[in-house]
C-alpha positions as a Markdown table, in Angstrom:
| # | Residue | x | y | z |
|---|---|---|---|---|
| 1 | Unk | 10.0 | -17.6 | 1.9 |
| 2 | Unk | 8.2 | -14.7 | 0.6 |
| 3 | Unk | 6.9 | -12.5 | 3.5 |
| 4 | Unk | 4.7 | -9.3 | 3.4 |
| 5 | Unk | 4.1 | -7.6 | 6.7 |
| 6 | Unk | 2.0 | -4.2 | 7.0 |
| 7 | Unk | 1.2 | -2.1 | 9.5 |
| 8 | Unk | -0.1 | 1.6 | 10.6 |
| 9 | Unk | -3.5 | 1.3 | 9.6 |
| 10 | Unk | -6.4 | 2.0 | 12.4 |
| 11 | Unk | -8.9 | 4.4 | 12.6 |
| 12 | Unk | -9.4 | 8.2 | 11.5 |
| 13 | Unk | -11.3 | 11.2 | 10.9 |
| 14 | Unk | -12.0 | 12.3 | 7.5 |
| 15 | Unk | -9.3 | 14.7 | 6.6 |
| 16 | Unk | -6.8 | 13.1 | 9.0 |
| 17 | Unk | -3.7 | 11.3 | 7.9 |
| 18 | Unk | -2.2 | 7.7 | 8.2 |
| 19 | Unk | 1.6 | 6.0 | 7.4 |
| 20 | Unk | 1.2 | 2.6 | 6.4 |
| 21 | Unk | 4.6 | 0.5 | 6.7 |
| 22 | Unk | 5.0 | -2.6 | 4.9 |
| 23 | Unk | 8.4 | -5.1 | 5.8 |
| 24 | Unk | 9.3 | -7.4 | 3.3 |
| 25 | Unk | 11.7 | -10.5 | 3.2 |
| 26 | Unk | 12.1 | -13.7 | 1.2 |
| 27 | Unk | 13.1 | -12.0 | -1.9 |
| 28 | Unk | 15.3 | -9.2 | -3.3 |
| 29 | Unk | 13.1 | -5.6 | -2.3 |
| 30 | Unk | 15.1 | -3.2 | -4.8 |
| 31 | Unk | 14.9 | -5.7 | -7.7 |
| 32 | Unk | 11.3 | -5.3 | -7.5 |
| 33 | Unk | 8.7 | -2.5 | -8.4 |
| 34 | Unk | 6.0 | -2.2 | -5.3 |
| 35 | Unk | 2.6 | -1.5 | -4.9 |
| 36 | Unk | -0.2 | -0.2 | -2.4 |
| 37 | Unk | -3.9 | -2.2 | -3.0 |
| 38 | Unk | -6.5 | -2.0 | -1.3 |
| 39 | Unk | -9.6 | -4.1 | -1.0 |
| 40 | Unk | -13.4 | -3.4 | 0.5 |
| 41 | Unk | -15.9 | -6.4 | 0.7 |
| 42 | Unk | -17.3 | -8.0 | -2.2 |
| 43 | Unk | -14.9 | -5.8 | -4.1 |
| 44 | Unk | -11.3 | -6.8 | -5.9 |
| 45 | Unk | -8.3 | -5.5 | -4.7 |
| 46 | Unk | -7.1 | -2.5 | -6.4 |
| 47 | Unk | -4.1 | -0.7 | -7.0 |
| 48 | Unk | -3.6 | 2.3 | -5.4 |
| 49 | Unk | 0.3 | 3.7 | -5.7 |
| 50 | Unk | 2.8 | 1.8 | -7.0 |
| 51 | Unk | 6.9 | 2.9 | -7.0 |
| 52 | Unk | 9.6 | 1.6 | -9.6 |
| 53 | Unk | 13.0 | 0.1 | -8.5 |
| 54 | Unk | 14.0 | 3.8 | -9.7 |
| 55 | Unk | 11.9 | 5.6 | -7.6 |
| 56 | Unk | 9.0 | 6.4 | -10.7 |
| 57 | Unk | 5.3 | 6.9 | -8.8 |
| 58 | Unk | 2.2 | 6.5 | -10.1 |
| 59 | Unk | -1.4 | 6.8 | -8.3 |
| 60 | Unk | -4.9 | 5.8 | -8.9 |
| 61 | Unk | -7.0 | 8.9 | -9.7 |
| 62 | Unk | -8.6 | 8.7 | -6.6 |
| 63 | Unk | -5.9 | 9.5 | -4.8 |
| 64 | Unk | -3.5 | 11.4 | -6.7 |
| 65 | Unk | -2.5 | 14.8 | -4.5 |
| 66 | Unk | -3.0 | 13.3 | -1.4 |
| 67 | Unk | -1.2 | 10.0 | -0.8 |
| 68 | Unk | 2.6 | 9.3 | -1.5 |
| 69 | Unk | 4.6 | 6.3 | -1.8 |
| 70 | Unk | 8.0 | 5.9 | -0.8 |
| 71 | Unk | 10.5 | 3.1 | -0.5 |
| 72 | Unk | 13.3 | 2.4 | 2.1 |
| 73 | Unk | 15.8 | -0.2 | 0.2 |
| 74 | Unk | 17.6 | -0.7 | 2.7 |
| 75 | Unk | 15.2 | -1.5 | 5.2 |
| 76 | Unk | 13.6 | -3.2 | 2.7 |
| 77 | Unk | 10.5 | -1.5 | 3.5 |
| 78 | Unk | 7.5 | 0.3 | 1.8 |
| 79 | Unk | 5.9 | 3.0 | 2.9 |
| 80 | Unk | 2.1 | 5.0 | 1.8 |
| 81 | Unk | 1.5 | 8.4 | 3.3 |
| 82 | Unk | -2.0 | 8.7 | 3.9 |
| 83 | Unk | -3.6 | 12.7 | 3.5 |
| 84 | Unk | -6.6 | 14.4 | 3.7 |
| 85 | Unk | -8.4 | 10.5 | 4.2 |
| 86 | Unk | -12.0 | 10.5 | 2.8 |
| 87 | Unk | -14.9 | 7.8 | 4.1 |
| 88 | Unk | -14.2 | 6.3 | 0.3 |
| 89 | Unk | -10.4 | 5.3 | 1.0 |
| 90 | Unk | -11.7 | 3.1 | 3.9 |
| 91 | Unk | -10.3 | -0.4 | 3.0 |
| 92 | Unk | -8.1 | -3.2 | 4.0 |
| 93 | Unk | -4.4 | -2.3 | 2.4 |
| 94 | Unk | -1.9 | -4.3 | 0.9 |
| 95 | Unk | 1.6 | -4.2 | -0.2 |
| 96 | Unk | 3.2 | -6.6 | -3.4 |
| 97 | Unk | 5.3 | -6.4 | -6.0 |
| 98 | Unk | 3.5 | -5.2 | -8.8 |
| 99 | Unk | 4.8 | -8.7 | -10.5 |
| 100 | Unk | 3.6 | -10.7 | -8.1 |
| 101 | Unk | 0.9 | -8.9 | -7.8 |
| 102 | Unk | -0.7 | -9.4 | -11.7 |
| 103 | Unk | 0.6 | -13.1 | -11.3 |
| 104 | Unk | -2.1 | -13.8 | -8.3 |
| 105 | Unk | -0.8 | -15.8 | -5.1 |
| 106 | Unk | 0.9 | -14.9 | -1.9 |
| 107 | Unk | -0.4 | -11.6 | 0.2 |
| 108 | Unk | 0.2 | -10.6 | 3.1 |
| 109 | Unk | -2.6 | -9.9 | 5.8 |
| 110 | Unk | -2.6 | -6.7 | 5.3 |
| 111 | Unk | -3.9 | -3.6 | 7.4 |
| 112 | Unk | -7.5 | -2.1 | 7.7 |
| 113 | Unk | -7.5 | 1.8 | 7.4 |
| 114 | Unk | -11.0 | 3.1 | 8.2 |
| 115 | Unk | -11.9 | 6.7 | 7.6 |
| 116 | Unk | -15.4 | 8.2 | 9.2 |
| 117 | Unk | -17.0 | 10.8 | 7.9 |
């Protein structure tokens, strides 16, 4: 059973910094690129950071230059470093994999980040 567990979200000042965890089970973690989202209300989830099975980033232009994404295979865990945080990135954030992801169904509760200004 697919499980997606994230944590280190709470709240900050604008140009502060956050680490968001995310431990995941149920499946095979280094088979399987992984991705950040993050949702605010009447809005769709989008993709923030996403990392390859061969360590390959990519970033939303929003955030480019100040968060990172990093994976711990053998932990099986994922992890977003959170920089210079603007009132914008406030959000509830999600991990996936990007496959699961694009195909729609299970997600985990996921963690609210809020940034004040």
């Amino acid at each position: 059973q697919v499980q997606l567990v994230e944590s280190g979200g709470g709240l900050v000042q604008a140009g502060g910094s956050l680490r968001l965890s995310c431990a995941a089970s149920g499946f095979i973690f280094g088979a399987n690129a992984m991705g950040w989202y993050r949702q605010t209300p009447g809005n769709q989830r989008e993709l923030v950071a996403s990392i390859t099975t061969g360590g390959v980033t990519n970033y939303a232009d929003s955030v480019k230059g100040r968060f990172t994404i990093s994976r711990d295979n053998g932990k099986n865990t994922v992890y977003l470093q959170m920089d210079s945080l603007k009132a914008e990135d406030t959000a509830v954030y999600y991990c996936n994999t990007v496959f699961r992801a694009r195909q729609g169904g299970y997600w985990g509760q996921g963690t609210q980040v809020a940034v004040s200004s």
